[in-house]
Structure formats: structure tokens, C-alpha cells
C-alpha positions in Angstrom: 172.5 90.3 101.9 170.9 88.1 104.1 167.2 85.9 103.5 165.1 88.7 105.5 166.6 91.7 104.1 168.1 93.5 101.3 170.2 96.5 100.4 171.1 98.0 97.5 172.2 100.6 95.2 171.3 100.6 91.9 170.8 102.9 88.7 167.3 103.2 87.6 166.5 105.4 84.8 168.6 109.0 85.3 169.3 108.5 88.8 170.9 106.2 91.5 168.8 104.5 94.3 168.9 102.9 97.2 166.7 100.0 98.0 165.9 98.1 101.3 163.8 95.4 101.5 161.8 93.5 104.2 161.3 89.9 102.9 158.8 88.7 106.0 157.3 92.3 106.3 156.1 92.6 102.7 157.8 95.6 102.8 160.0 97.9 99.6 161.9 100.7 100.4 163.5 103.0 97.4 165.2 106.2 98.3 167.0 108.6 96.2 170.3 110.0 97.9 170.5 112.9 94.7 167.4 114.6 95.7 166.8 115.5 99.0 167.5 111.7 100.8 164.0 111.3 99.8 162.1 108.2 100.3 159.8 107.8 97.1 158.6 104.0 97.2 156.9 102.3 100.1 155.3 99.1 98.7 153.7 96.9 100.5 150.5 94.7 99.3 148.8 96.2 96.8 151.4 99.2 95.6 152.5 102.2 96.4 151.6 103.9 99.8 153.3 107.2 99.5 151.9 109.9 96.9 153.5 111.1 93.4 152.1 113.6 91.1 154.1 111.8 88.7 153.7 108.6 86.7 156.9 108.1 86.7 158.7 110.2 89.1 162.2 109.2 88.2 161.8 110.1 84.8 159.3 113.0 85.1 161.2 114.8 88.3 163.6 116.4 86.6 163.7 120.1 86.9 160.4 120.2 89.3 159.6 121.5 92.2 157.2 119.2 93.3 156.9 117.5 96.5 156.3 113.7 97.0 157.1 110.8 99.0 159.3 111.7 102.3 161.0 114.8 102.0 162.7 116.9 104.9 161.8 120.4 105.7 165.4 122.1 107.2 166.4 124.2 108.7 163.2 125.4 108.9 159.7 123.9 108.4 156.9 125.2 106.7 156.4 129.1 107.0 158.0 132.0 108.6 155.7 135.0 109.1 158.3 137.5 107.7 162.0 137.5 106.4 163.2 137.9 109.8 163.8 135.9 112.3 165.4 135.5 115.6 168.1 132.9 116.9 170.1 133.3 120.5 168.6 136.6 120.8 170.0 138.0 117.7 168.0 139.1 114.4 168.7 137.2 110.8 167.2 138.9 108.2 166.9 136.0 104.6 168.5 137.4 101.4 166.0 136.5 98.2 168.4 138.0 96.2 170.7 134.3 96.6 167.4 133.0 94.5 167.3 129.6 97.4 164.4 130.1 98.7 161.5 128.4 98.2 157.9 130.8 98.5 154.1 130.0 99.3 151.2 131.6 97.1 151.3 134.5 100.4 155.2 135.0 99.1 156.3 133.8 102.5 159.5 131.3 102.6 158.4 128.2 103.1 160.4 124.9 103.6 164.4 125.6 104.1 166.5 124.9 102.2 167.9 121.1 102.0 164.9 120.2 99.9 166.7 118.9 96.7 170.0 118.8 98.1 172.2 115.8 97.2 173.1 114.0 100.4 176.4 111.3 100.7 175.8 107.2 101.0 177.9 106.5 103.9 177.0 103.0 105.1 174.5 100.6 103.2 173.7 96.9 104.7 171.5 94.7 106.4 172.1 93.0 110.1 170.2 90.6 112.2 167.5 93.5 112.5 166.6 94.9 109.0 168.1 96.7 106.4 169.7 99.9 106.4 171.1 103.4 104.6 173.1 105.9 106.6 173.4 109.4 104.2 175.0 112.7 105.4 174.5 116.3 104.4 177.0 119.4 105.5 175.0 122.3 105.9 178.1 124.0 106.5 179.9 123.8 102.8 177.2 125.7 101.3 177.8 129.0 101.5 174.4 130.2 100.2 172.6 128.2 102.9 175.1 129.9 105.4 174.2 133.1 103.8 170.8 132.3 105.2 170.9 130.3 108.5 174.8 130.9 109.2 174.9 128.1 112.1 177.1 125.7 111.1 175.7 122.3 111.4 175.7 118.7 110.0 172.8 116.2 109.2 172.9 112.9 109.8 169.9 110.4 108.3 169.0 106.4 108.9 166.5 104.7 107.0 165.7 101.1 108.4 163.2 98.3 107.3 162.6 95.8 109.7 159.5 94.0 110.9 156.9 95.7 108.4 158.1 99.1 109.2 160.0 101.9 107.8 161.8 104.0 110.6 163.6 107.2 109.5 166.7 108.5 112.2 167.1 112.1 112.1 170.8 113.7 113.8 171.8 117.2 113.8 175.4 117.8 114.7 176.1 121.2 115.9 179.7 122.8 114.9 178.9 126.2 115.6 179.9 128.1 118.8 176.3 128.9 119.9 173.4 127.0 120.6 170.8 125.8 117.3 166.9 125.7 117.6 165.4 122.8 116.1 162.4 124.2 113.9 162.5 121.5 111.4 160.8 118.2 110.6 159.5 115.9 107.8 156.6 116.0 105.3 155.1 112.5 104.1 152.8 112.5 101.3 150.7 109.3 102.5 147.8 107.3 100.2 146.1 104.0 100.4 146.8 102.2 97.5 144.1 99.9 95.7 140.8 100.7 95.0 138.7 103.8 96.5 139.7 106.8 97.0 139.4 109.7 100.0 135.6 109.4 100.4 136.7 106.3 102.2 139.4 107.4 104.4 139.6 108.3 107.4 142.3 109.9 110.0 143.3 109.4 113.8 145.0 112.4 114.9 147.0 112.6 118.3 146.6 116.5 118.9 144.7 117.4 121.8 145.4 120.8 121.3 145.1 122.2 117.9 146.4 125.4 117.3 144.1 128.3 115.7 145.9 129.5 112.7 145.6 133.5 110.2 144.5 133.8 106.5 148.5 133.0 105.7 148.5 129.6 107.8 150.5 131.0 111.1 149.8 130.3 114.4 147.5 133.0 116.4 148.9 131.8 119.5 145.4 130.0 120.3 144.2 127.0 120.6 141.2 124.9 121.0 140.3 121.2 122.6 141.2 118.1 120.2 139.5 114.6 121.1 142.5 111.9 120.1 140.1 109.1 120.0 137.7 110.4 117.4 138.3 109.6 113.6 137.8 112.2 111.1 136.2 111.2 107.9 138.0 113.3 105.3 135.3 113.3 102.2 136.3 114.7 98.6 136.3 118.3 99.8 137.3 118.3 103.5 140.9 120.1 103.5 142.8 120.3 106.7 146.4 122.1 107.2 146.2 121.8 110.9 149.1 121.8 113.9 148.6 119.9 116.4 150.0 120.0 119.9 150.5 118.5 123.3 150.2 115.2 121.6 148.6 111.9 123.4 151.5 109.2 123.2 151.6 105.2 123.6 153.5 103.2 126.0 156.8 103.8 123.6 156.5 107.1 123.7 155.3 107.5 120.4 152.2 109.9 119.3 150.2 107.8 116.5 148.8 109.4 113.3 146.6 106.4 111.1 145.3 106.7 108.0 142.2 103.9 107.1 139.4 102.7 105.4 138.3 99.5 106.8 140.5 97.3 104.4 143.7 99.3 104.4 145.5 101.3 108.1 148.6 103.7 107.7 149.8 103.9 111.0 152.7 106.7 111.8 154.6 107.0 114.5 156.0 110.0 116.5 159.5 109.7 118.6 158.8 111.8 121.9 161.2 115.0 120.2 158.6 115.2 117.4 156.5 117.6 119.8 154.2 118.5 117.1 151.8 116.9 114.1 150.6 118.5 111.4 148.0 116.8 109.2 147.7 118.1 105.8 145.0 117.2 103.5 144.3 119.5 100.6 140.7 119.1 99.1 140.0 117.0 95.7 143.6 114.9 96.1 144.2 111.1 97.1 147.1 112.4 99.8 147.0 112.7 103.1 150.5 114.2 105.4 151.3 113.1 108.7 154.3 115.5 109.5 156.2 115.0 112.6 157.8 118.4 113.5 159.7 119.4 116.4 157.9 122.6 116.7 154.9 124.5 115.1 155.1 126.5 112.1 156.8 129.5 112.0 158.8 129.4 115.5 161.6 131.5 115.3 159.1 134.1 115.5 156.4 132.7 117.6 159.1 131.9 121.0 160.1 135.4 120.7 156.8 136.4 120.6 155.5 134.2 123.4 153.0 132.1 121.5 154.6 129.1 121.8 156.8 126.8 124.0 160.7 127.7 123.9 162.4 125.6 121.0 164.5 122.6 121.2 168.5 123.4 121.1 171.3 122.1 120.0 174.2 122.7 121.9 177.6 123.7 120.8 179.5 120.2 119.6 176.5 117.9 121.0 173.9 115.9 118.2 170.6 115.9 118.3 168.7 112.7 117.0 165.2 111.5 117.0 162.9 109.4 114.4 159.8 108.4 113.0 158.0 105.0 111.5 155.7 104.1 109.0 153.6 100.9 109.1 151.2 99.7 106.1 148.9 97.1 106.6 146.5 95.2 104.6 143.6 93.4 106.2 143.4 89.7 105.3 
């Protein structure tokens, strides 16, 4: 463990964690491999900049399907429109009878399926650059997932502190004998610690496109004009679940989502494969979700239907790998 950064893996409460630490960045990372590879701790300043329902979310998780912190959404995210889909051509058809699926108040399945899963510590250090954890999921062992996107596949995840930021690596590893379409991404639950509350905040969005959505949350196939440059003042009971597209990107390549309030900026970053944002903000709660996708909800249908762009793929034995960061900072 060096002066500048630490890793580690220790027990706290009922489950193991992983730790990384940014000494000159201010900057806590605490993951738990057991459920999902999810990030649950960002502290930097003044706490705690990713959202819980819980008080204690080791101790109160247990047996709950709540979301929090920085889960992943594979190998679908957010909704499909019906229990059919289409891959390569061919027609899939989910089986609820398995019991894996997770469902929206419109009883549409939401989310994959990898939400929970426990994912494999493979490498866990620190190097001249940050700190590090390197987990690993095989879709492919689990034969009710198979049963439900039967494209065999591995996943492949980084997280990395280093210089005040938290950058998560996402690989998919295609073992199957036919080309995968990426229709997955991430969902952050973001807050500004402290004092204050939403009345406060404000967003930057990059969409300059946003598209128009039905009564169940699914893309119409239209959109309307997005200005990247204007904040939006969230209020109390403003509630967005928006997706946002043809995103406006910096001199990295990256699309910026920020979260503020004068005192406090949330700054997230989009690698260039991370096509789409959605920004979800549901009325009356302290959260705000910057989700870097790699296509808009509900996909697999909407390329077959021509209402949006043709999917990312996976070819057969290549890996596909792109990321996303996470920056807090506190004014002085």
C-alpha cells in the first residue's frame, strides 16, 4: 500500500468489502463484490455523495430490492416494451415462470438480470496511478440467465481512484458464436451531501436531443431540441426520467452530466461508447441519476422497429470495454 493510495478488503458487518482510497484526492471508495460489484460509499468532504435509502445499508440490505449507490443494469437496461425481443434477427421470448426477473409498476422487465449477482475479486492493489479492484462475472454458468439472454458472455469490471476521481471500466467478453448488442449501462444514485437539499440543486445535462417517451416510459421514436449549456433547477417536485441523445462531448471525448448548488459540483463523465444519458430524478427525494447507457431504453425493440440507431455489437471472441468517472468537489 503505498502513501497516496489504499486497497483493501475487509469484513464489515455481514459482508466483505473492498476499499480504495485516494489520500491527496480526499477521496473513499467502498464496494461490495457480494451484491452486484456495487459501489456504495463515495466520501469525499463532507460525507457521502452517493444515495441510500438505508441508514445502514450493510446491515439493513439484506433481502431488499432496493437500489442504491452504483449498480449495473445487464444485459439489458431499464425497460423492454414487451417480453419479446429481437437479437441477430431472431426472436427471444423471457420466461417469468424462472421467477429472475425484475418488473416496473407497468409489469414490464426492467433492469436484467446481474443486479445482485455476486461477482469474483481477481486483482486488488494500488500503483503509481491510484488504487484499484478488478471483479469478474460469467454470465454463461447461470443457466437461468441463459434461459433468458442465451448469448454466452463474460463481464469484466475496474474500479480506480486516482486524482479525486472514481472511474469505473466496463468489458464484455463475447464467447458465443454470433454477434451481442450492447443494451446495457449503469445507474448512479447521486446526492450532495451537507446541508440543503434539492431546492438547491441544479443539473447540466449533455443531451441535445432528448427523446419523447409513452405513459410506460418507452421511447416514441421522437425527439425534441436540448440546450447543453442551460442548468436545470430541479425544485422539490420537478421529476425527470429523461433519455438523452446525441450527446455534446469535451476535448476527451467525454459527455459531462454535473450536479450543483453553488457550494458543492458532481461532475460525471461519459466514455464516447456511453452513447446515451439518462437523468433520473424522481419528485420529493434528495437523488439525482446520471446513467451512462450505451443505448436508449428498450432497444432490442426499438432497432428493429427503426426508432433508433443500430446497437453496438460484440463480436464473436472480441471484448468490448468502455468507462465512466465520478468527480466530487467541495468549494473552498
Amino acid at each position: 500500500m503505498s502513501a497516496l493510495f489504499g486497497a483493501e478488503r475487509i469484513r464489515k458487518g455481514p459482508v466483505d468489502i473492498v476499499q480504495l482510497r485516494d489520500v491527496e484526492g480526499d477521496l473513499l471508495v467502498s464496494i461490495i463484490p457480494s451484491r452486484g460489484n456495487m459501489a456504495y460509499e463515495l466520501i469525499h468532504g463532507e460525507g457521502n455523495w452517493l444515495w441510500s435509502p438505508f441508514d445502514d445499508p450493510l446491515a439493513d440490505m439484506d433481502g431488499s430490492r432496493a437500489l442504491f449507490g452504483i449498480p449495473l443494469l445487464s444485459p439489458w437496461a431499464n425497460r423492454l416494451s414487451s417480453d419479446t425481443y429481437w437479437i441477430n434477427g431472431a426472436e427471444y421470448t423471457l420466461n417469468r415462470r424462472i421467477d429472475n426477473l425484475r418488473i416496473d409498476h407497468n409489469y414490464l422487465a426492467i433492469h436484467g438480470l446481474v443486479l445482485f449477482a455476486p461477482w469474483t475479486v481477481m486483482d486488488l492493489g494500488t500503483d503509481a496511478h491510484g488504487a484499484y479492484v478488478r471483479s469478474t462475472l460469467n454470465f454463461t454458468r447461470r443457466a437461468e440467465w441463459m434461459a433468458q439472454f442465451p448469448f454466452a458472455h463474460r463481464l469484466e469490471m475496474t474500479h480506480r481512484v486516482s486524482k479525486g476521481r472514481l472511474c469505473v471500466y466496463l468489458s464484455i467478453m463475447n464467447d458465443s458464436a454470433e454477434p451481442i448488442p450492447l443494451s446495457l449501462g449503469f445507474h448512479p444514485y447521486f446526492r450532495l451531501p451537507g446541508e440543503g437539499d434539492r431546492n438547491s440543486w441544479s443539473v447540466r445535462c449533455a443531451g441535445r436531443k432528448r427523446m419523447l417517451l409513452s405513459s410506460h416510459y418507452i421511447p416514441t421514436g421522437e425527439t425534441e431540441a436540448c440546450d447543453p449549456q442551460t442548468p436545470i433547477r430541479l425544485g422539490s417536485g420537478l421529476e425527470m426520467d429523461d433519455v438523452y441523445i446525441d450527446l455534446q462531448r469535451d476535448m476527451s471525448d467525454c459527455a459531462l452530466f454535473e450536479l450543483a448548488d453553488g457550494k458543492r459540483q458532481l461532475t460525471v463523465g461519459f466514455g464516447p461508447k456511453f452513447s446515451v444519458g439518462i437523468i433520473y430524478a424522481p419528485s420529493g427525494k434528495d437523488l439525482v441519476c446520471f446513467e451512462p447507457m450505451t443505448a436508449p431504453t428498450d432497444a432490442l425493440h426499438l432497432t428493429r422497429d427503426g426508432r433508433c440507431d443500430a446497437l453496438q455489437q460484440v463480436a464473436p471472441g472480441e471484448t468490448w470495454t468502455e468507462h465512466f468517472w465520478v468527480a466530487p468537489r467541495v468549494a473552498r
